[in-house]
C-alpha positions as CSV (number, residue, x, y, z in Angstrom):
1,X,267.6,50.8,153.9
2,X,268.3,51.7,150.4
3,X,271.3,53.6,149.5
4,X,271.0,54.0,145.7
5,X,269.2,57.1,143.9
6,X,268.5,58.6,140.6
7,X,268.9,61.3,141.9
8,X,270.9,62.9,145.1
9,X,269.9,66.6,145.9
10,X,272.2,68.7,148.0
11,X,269.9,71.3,150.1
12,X,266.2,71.8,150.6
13,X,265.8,75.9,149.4
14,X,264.0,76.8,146.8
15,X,266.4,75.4,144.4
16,X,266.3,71.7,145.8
17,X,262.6,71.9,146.6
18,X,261.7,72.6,143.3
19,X,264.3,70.6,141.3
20,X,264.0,67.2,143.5
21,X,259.5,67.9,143.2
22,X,259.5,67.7,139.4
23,X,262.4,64.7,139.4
24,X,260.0,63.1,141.9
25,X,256.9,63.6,140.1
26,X,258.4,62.5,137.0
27,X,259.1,59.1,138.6
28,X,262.4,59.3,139.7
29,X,263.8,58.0,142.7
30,X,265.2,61.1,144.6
31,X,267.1,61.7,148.0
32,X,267.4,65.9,149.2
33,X,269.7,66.1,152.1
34,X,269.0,69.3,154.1
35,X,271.7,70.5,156.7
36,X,269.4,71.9,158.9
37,X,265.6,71.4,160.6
38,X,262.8,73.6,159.0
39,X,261.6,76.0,159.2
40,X,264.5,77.9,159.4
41,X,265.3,81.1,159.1
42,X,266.6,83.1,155.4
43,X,266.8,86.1,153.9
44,X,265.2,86.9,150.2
45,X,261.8,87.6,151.0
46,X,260.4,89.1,147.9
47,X,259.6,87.8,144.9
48,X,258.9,89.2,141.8
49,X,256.5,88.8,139.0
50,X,257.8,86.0,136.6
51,X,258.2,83.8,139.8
52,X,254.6,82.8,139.1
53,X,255.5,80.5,136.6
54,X,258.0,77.9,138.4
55,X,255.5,78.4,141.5
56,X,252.6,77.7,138.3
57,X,254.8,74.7,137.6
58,X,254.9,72.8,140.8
59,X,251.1,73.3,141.5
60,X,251.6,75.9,144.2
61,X,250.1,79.0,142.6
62,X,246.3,78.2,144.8
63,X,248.5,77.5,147.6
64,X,249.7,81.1,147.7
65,X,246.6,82.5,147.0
66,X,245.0,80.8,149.8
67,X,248.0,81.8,152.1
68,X,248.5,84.7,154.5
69,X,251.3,86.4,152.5
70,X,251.2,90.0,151.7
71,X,250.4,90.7,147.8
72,X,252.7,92.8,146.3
73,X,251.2,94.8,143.2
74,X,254.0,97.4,142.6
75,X,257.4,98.6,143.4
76,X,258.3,102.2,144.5
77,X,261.4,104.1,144.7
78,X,262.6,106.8,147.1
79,X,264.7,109.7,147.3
80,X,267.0,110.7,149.9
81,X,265.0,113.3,150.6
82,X,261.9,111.3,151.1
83,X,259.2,112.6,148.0
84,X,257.7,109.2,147.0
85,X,257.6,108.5,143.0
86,X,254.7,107.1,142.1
87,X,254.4,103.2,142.2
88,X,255.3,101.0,139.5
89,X,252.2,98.7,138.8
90,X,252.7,95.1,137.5
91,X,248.9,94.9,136.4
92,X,249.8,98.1,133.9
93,X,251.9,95.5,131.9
94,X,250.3,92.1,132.6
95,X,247.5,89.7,132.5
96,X,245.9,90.0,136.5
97,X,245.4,86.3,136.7
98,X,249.3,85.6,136.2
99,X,251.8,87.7,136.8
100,X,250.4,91.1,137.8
101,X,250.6,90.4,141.5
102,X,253.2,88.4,143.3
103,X,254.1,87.9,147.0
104,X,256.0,89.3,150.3
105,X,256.8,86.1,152.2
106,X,258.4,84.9,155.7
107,X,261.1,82.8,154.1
108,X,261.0,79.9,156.9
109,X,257.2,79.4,155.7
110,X,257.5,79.7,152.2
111,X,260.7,77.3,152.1
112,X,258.7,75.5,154.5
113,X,255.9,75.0,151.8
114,X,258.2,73.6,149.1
115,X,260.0,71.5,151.3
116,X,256.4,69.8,152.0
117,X,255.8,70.1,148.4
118,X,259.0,68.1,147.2
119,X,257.8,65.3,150.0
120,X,254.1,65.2,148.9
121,X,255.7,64.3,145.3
122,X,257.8,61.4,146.8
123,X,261.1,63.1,147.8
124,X,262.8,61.0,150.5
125,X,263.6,63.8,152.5
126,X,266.3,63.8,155.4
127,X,266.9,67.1,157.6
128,X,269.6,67.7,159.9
129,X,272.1,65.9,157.6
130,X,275.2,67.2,156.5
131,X,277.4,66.2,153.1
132,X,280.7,65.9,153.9
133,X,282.2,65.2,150.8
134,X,281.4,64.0,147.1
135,X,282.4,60.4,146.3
136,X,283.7,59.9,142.6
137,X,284.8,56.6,141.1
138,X,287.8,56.1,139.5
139,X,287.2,58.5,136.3
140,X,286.7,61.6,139.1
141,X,283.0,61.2,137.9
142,X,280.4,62.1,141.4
143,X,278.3,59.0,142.2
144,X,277.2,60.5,145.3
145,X,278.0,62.1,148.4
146,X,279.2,61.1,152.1
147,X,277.0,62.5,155.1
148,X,276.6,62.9,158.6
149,X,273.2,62.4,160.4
150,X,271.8,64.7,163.4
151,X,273.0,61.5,165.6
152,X,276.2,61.0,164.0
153,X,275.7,58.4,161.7
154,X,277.7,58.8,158.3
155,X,276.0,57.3,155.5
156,X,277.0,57.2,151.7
157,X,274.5,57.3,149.2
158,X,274.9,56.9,145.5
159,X,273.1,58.1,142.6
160,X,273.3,58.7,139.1
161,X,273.5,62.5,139.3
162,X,273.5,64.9,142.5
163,X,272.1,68.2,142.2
164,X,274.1,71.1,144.1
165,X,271.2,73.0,145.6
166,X,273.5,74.6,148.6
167,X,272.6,78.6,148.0
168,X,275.5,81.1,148.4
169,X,277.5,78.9,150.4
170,X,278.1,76.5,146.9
171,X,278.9,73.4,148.5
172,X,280.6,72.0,145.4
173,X,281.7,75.3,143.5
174,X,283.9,75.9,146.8
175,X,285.5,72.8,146.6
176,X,286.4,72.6,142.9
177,X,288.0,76.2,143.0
178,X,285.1,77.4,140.6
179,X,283.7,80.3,142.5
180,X,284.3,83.6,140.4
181,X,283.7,86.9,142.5
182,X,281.8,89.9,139.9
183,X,284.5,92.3,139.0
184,X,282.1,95.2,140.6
185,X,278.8,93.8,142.3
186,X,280.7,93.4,145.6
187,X,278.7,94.7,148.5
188,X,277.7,94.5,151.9
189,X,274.2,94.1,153.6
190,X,273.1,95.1,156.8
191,X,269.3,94.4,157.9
192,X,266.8,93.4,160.8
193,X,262.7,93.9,161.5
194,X,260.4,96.2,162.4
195,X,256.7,95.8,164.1
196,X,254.2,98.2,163.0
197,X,256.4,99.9,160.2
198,X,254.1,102.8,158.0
199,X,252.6,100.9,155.2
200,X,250.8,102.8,152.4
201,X,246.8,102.1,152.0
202,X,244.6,99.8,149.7
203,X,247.0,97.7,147.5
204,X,249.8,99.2,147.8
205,X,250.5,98.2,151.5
206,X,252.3,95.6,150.2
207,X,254.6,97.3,148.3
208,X,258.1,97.0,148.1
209,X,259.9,100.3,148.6
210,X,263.5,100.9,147.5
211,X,265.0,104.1,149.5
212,X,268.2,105.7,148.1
213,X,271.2,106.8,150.9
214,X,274.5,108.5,149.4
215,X,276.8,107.0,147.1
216,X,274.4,104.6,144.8
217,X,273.5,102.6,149.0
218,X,269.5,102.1,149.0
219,X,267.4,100.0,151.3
220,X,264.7,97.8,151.0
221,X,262.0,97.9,152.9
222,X,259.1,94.5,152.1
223,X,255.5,94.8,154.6
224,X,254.7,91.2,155.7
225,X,252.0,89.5,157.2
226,X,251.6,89.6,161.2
227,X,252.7,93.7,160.8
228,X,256.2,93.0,160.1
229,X,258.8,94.8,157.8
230,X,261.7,93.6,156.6
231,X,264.4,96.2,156.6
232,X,267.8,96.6,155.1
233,X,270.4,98.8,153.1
234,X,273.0,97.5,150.7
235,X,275.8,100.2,149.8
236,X,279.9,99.5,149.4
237,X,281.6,98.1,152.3
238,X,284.1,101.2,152.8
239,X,280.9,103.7,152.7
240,X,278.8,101.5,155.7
241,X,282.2,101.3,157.5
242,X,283.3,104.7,157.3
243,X,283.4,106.8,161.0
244,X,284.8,103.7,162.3
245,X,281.3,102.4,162.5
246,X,281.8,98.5,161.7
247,X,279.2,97.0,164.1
248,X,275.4,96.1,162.2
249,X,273.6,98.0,164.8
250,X,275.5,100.8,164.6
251,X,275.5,101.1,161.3
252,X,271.9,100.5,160.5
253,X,270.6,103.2,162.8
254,X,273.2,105.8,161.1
255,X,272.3,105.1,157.5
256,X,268.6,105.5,158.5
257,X,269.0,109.0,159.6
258,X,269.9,109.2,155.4
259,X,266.6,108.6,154.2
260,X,263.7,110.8,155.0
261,X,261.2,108.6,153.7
262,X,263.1,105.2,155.7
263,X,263.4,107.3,159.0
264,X,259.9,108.2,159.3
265,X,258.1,105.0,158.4
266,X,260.1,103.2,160.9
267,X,259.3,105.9,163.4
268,X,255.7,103.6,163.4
269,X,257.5,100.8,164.5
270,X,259.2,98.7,166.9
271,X,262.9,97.0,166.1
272,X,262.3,93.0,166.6
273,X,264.9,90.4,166.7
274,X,268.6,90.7,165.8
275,X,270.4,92.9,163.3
276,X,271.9,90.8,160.4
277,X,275.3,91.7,158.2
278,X,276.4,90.1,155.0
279,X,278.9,91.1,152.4
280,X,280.3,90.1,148.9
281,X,276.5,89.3,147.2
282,X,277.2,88.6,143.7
283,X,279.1,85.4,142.5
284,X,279.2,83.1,139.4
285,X,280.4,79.3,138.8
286,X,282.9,79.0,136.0
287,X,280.8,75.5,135.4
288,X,277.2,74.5,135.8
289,X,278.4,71.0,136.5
290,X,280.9,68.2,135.5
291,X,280.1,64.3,135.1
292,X,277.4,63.7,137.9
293,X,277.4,66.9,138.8
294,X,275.1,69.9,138.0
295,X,274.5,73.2,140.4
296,X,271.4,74.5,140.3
297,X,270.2,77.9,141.7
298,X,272.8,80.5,144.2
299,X,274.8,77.7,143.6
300,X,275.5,78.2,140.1
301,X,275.1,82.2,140.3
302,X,273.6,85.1,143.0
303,X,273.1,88.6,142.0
304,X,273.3,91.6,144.1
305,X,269.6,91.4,146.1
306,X,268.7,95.2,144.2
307,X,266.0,93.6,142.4
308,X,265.2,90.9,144.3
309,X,265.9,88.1,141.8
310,X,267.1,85.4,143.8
311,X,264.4,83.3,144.7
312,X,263.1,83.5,141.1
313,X,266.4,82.3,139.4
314,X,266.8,79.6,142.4
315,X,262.9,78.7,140.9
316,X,263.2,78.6,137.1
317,X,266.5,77.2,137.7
318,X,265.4,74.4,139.7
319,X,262.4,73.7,137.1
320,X,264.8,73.6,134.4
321,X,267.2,71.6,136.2
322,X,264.4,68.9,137.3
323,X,263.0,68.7,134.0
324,X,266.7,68.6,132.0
325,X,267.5,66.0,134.3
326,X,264.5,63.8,134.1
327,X,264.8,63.8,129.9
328,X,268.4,62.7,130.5
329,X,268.0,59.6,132.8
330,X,265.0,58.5,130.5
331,X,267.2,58.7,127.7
332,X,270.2,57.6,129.9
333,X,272.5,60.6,129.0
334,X,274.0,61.9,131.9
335,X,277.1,63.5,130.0
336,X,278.4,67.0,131.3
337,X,277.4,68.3,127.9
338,X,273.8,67.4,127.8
339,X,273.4,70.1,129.9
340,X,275.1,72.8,128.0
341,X,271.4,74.4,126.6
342,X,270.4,74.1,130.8
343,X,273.8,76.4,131.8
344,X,273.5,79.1,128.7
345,X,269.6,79.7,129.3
346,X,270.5,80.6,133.0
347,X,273.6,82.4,132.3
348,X,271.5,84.5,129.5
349,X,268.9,85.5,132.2
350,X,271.5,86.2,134.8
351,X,273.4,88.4,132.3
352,X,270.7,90.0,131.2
353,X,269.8,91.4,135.0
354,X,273.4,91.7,135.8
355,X,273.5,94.9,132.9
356,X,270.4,96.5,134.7
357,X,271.9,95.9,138.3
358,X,275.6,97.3,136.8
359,X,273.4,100.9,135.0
360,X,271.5,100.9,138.5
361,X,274.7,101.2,140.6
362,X,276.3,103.8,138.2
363,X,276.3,107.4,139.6
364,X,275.8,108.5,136.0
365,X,272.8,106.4,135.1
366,X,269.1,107.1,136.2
367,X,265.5,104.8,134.9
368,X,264.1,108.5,134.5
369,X,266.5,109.9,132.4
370,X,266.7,106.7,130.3
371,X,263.0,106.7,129.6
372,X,262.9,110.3,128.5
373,X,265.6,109.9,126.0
374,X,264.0,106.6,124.9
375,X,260.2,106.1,125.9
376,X,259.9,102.4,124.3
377,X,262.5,101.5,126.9
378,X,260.2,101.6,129.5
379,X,258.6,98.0,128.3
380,X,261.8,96.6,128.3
381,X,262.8,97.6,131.4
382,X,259.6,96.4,133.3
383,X,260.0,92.9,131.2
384,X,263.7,92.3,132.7
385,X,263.1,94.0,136.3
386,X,259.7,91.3,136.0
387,X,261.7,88.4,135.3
388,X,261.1,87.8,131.6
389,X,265.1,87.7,131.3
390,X,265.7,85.3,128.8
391,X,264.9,87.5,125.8
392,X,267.0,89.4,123.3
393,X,267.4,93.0,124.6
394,X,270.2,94.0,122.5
395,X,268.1,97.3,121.9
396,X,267.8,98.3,125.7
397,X,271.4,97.7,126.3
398,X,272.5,99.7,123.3
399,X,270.0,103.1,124.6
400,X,271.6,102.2,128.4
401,X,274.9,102.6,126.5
402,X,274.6,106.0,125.5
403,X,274.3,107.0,129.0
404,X,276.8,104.7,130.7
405,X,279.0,101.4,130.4
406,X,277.6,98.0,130.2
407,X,279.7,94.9,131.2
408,X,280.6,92.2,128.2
409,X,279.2,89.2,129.5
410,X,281.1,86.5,131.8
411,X,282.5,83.8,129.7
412,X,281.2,81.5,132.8
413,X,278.4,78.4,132.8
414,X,279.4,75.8,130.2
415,X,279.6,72.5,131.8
416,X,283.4,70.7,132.6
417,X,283.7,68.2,129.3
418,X,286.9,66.4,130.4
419,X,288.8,65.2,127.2
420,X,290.1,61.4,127.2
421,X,293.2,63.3,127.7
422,X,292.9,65.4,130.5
423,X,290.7,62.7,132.3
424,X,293.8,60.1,131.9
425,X,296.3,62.9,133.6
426,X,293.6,63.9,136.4
């Protein structure tokens, strides 16, 4: 059995399924390596609007049409004390047959249906199989990894490039000492399900409601198919763990009792299944990559879940990295700085919904009040929470600024360019 790749690809999310699908497609000869057996269970259920076009990319888009997923035509936020506003239309902005609807899923199906994708293309996929370490030659430059079978076996496989595709955990960032924590988006998550959950009628039962508890906390609340809810609130660790509360449980069925509007939906319902906690969302890399190295999706950065951007920056970044990648092995330039235009596009759409998520979480800020003092914002601010991030919004952030502080951005992304020098001494 073969040993040598184009192309190694660490994980099988969203990020690795799409990335090691257009590699493939291309012609490439591509191993993903998958820790665990799908389906499997994840969180990040939601996807908004602009995720059309990586889904467009990889030929999925009839696929999810034809699938039982719940549509999801608007957004709608919620009070404390439970008065609804009135929901926040995609189709009021955008073309219907693109980006005016998108989808709730069940994340073990959908990554489920990109894993199966990635294969179909000619990904040689392996599940249950763990990378233990990188292997670099001589000039610290990766040439592959080291990895452990479901049976034990440990394997090493070689390739011109591997492609960190390991979500929040960051295989690779870990290890290199390049994680960077967000000076303010730190916070904790505590969720579970619900059976038979209130949904609102006609096409807004598949909503996705964001409820507001004190001190800037809200939950989520996503309808899926089979009459399931997905149900969570996000707030700062020392307000979910104040009364001594600490366990999930415990503190899930306390902040409920905080939103009219959360309290009485679930009322419908039945709790399923475990209650989940999670902490310390957001994170950067300090480097997209390094010689035969490039991260690619929560690997390279994960935002606070507010507005539900993660599995459409794990997308577009694994489409960009797939396609970056194949031009560079056909034009066999693999050199950390080729990918220096790949690490500034993401870090420009990441920065660009880090500023809204930062106004969001600030006592002092509010959408309303925004688009009163400034009614052209409102396009703006549907265009970034849609996904169109990777546009100059100078303007928005400068109206935002005359309500509350914005963060500079994070001098984070470029690739590592070791000089002759440093390389000699490393």
């Amino acid at each position: 059995m073969s040993t040598s790749y184009d192309v190694i690809v660490i994980g099988g999310g969203p990020a690795g399924s799409s990335s090691s699908a257009i590699l493939a497609e291309e012609g490439h000869k591509v191993l993903l390596l998958e820790r665990e057996k799908f389906p499997r269970y994840h969180i990040g259920e939601s996807l908004i609007p602009f995720t059309y076009f990586p889904l467009e990319r990889l030929g999925l888009v009839e696929r999810m049409k034809k699938s039982h997923f719940v549509n999801k035509y608007s957004v709608c936020f919620v009070p404390p004390h439970g008065r609804t506003s009135q929901p926040f239309y995609f189709f009021n902005r955008y073309d219907k047959d693109t980006v005016a609807s998108t989808w709730q899923v069940l994340r073990s199906e959908f990554d489920q249906i990109l894993l199966d994708n990635s294969r179909e293309k000619g990904v040689e996929v392996k599940e249950q199989t763990k990378v233990l370490e990188l292997l670099r030659d001589g000039d610290q430059k990766v040439i592959g990894v080291r990895a452990q079978s479901h049976d034990g076996t440990i394997t090493d496989y070689h390739a011109r490039i591997t492609l960190d595709c390991t979500g929040k955990e960051a295989f690779t960032t870990v290890r290199n000492g390049w994680r960077v924590r967000d000076p303010y988006l730190n916070k904790v998550a505590v969720w579970t399900y619900y059976k038979g959950s209130r949904r609102e009628p006609g096409i807004d039962e598949g909503q996705t409601t964001v409820a507001f508890v004190k001190d800037k906390g809200w939950f989520w609340h996503i309808p899926q198919h089979d009459d399931m809810v997905s149900v969570g609130v996000v707030a700062e660790g020392k307000y979910l763990s104040r009364d001594g509360i600490k366990d999930a449980e415990g503190i899930f069925k306390r902040e409920v009792e905080e939103n009219v509007w959360i309290k009485e939906s679930l009322s419908h319902g039945q709790q399923v299944g475990q209650y989940h906690i999670t902490s310390e969302y957001t994170h950067h890399a300090r480097h997209c990559g390094s010689d035969g190295l490039l991260l690619v999706g929560d690997a390279f950065a994960f935002l606070d879940p507010v507005f539900s951007s993660g599995l459409m920056f794990a997308m577009k970044s694994g489409v960009l990295a797939g396609e970056e990648v194949s031009k560079a092995l056909k034009e066999n330039d693999l050199g950390p700085a080729r990918f220096t235009k790949y690490s500034q596009e993401l870090r420009q759409g990441v920065e660009n919904m880090r500023k809204l998520v930062y106004a969001f979480y600030d006592p002092n800020f509010s959408f309303g009040q925004l688009i009163r003092n400034h009614p052209d914002a409102q396009g703006a601010v549907t265009d970034c929470l849609s996904g169109d991030v990777n546009k100059d919004y100078s303007v928005l952030w400068d109206q935002i600024r005359e309500l509350v502080p914005l963060p500079d951005d994070l001098p984070l992304g470029e690739p590592e360019v070791k000089t002759p020098e440093l390389a000699a001494t490393s």
